[in-house]
N, C-alpha and C positions, 0 to 999 in steps of 0.2 A: 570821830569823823563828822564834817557838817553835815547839818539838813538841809536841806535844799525843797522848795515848793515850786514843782512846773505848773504850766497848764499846756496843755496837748489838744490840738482842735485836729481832727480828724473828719474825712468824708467818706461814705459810703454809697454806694451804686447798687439798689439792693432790687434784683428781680422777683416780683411776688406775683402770685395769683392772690386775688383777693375779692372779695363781694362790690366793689366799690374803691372809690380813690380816696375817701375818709379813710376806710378800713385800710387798706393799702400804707397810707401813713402813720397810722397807729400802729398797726402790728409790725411794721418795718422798726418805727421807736423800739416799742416795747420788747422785741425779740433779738436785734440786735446790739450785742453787750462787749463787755471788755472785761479785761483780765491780766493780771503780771503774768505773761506768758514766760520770764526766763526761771530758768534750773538752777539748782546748786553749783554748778559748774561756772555757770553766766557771771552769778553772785561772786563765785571764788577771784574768776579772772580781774572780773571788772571793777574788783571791792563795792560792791555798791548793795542795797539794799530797800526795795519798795516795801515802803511802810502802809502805803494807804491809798487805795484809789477810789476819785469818788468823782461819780459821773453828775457834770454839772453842767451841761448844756445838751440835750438831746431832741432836735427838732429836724422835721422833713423839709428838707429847705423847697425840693418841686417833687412833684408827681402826676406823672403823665402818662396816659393809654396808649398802651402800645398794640397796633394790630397789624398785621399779616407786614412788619418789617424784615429785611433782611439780613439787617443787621442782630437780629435777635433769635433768628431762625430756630436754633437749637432752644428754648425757651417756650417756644408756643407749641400746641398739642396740634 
């Protein structure tokens, strides 16, 4: 079967308490990961097979304070 090389850019919208908007961005990087989430089943159906995932661009592109929004309600203490 061929190999094939994606690249996959992904965003995420990550709600954090954090000490600061530095911190805030770092630990959103650092703690937010990825992973071959399919099964043997996925594998079987779809013939296909991840061989290797390797995280190659991982940056907070904004980070912004959020207070007393309503839109976040559920979120703030």
């Amino acid at each position: 079967m061929p190999l094939y090389r994606t690249v996959v850019v992904r965003s995420f919208e990550v709600i954090i308490d954090a000490k600061d908007e530095t911190e805030a961005s770092r630990l959103s990087e650092f703690f937010v990961g990825y992973a071959d989430h399919s099964n043997a089943s996925d594998r079987d159906k779809f013939e296909f097979k991840i061989k290797n995932i390797e995280l190659v661009e991982n940056d907070a592109l904004e980070t912004t304070l959020i207070e007393n929004s309503d839109d976040y309600a559920e979120f703030l203490e």
